[in-house]
C-alpha positions in Angstrom: 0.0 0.0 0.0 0.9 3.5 -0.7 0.4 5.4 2.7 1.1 8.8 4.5 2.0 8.8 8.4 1.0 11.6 10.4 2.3 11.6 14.3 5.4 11.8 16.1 7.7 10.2 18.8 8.0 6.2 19.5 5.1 5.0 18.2 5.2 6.8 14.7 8.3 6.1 14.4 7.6 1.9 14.8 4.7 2.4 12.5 6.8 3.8 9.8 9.3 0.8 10.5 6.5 -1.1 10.4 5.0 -0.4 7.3 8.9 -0.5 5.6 9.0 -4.4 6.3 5.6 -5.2 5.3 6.9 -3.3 1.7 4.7 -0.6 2.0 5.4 2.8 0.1 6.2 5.6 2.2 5.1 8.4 -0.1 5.0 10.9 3.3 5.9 11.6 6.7 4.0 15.0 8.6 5.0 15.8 11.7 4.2 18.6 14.0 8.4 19.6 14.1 11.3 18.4 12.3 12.9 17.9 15.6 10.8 14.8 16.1 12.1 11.6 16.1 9.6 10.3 12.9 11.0 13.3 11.3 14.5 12.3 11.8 14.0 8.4 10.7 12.2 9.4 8.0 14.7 11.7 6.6 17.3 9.3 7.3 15.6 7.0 4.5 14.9 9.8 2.6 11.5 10.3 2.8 9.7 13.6 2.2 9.0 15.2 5.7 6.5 18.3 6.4 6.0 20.0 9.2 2.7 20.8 10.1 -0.1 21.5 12.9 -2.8 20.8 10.5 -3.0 18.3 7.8 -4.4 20.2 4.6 -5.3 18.8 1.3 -1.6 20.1 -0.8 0.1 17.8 2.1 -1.3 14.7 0.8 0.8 13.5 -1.9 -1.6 11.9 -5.3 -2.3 8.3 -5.1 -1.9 7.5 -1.5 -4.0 4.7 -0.5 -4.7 5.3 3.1 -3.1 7.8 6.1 -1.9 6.3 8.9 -1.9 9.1 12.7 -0.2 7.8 15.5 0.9 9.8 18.3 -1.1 13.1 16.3 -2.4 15.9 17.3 -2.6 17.9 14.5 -6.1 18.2 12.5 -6.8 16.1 9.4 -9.2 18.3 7.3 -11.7 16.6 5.1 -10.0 18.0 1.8 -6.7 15.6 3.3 -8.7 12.4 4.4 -10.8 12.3 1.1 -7.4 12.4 -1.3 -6.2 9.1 0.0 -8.4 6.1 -1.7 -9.4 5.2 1.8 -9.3 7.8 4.2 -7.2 8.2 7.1 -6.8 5.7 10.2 -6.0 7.2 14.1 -4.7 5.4 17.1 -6.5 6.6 20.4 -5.8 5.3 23.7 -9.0 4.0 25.2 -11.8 1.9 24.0 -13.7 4.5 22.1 -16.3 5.5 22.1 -15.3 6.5 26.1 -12.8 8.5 26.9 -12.7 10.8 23.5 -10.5 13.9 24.3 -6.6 14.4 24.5 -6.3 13.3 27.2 -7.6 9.8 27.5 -4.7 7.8 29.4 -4.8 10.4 32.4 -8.7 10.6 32.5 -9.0 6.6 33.0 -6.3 6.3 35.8 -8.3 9.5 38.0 -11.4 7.9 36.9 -10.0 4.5 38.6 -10.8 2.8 35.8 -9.9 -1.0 35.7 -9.7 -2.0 32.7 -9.2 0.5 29.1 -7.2 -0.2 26.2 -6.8 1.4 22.6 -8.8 1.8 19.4 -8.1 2.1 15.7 -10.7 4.0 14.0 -11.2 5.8 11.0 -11.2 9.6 11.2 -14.0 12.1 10.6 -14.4 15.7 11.4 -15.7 14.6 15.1 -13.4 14.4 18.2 -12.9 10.5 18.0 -15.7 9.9 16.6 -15.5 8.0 13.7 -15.9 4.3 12.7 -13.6 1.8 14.9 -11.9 -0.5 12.8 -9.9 -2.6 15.7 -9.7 -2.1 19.5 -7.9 -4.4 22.3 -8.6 -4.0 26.2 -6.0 -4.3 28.8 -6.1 -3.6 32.5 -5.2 -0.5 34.5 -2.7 -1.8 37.1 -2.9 0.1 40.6 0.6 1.5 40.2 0.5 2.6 36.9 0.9 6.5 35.4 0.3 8.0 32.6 3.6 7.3 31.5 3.8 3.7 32.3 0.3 2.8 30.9 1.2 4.3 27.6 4.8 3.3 27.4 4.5 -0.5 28.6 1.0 -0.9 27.5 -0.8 1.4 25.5 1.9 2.3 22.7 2.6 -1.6 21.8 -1.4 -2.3 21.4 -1.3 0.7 19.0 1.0 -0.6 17.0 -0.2 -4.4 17.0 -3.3 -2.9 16.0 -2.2 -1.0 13.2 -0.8 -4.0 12.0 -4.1 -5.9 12.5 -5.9 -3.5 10.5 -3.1 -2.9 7.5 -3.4 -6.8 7.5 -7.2 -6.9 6.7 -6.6 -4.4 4.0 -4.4 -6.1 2.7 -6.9 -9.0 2.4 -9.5 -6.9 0.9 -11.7 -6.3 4.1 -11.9 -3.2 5.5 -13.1 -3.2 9.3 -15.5 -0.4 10.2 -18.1 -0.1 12.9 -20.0 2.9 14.0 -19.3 3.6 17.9 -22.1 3.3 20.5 -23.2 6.7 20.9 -25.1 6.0 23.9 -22.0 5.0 25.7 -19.5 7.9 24.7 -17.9 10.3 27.2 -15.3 13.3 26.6 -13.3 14.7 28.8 -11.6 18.0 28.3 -7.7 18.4 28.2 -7.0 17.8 32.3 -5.0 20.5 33.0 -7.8 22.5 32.1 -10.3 20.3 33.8 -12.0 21.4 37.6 -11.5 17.9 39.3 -13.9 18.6 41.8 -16.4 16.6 40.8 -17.5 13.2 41.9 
């Protein structure tokens, strides 16, 4: 497949070493600065880099079957997502549709959530909102942090899910199932967030 990867630090930078030894093209890599370490793989094998805080439609080179965000923040406009043949996939750490927001990991461990995990899903204009295409649980261990959760847990699930998906592509099925509205929550960015509440 010919793909674009949007994101930034460890996990970006395994997906674009994944996708280089399942023989995928590379025909992009945006991430939000060129001192990121995506940016400097990918320059190192000489793929195109941009920097960018939003994903616009000249960013997205022609032909690109599908775009790949992990670790992103930046915005994916419509224009962007509709030039690759089949959109463009996300990585969010929780089992969407709860926990949508940026800040997922640290909402489920002051929530004292037991068990969350990470979703695949394909991205529309909505704030995690879109289809899910793959999602594996795991638990929330009493001594885990934000960090820990998404370095020892939550990162490698992304990736084995990316993989899972890419896979079923790859065998001409593509995985998409509208999220339970009923059972959505969003939480605002916590630093931001009054934690006075029950």
């Amino acid at each position: 497949m010919r793909v674009v990867i949007i994101g930034q630090k460890w996990l970006a930078e395994q997906l674009l070493r994944m996708c280089q030894s399942r023989g995928d093209d590379i025909a992009a890599v945006i991430v939000p600065n060129n001192a990121d370490r995506l940016s400097q793989a990918a320059a190192r094998d000489g793929i195109h880099v941009t920097a960018a805080q939003r994903v616009e439609l000249q960013h997205i080179p022609a032909g690109v079957d599908v775009i790949l965000c992990a670790h992103n923040h930046a915005f994916v406009t419509a224009e962007a997502r509709a030039k690759a043949r089949l959109g463009a996939l996300g990585y969010h750490p929780s089992l969407l549709p709860r926990h949508r927001g940026r800040d997922a990991i640290r909402w489920a461990i002051h929530m004292n959530d037991q068990v969350t995990g990470g979703t695949v899903y394909w991205l529309d204009d909505g704030a995690d909102t879109g289809p899910i295409a793959a999602q594996e649980w795991c638990w929330v261990n009493k001594n885990d942090t934000e960090k820990t959760l998404w370095r020892d847990t939550l990162a490698p699930i992304g990736l084995r899910l990316f993989d899972k998906v890419l896979t079923s592509i790859d065998n001409g099925v593509i995985p998409a199932q509208a999220q339970d509205e009923s059972q959505a929550t969003f939480e605002p960015a916590f630093k931001e967030a009054h934690l006075n509440v029950i």
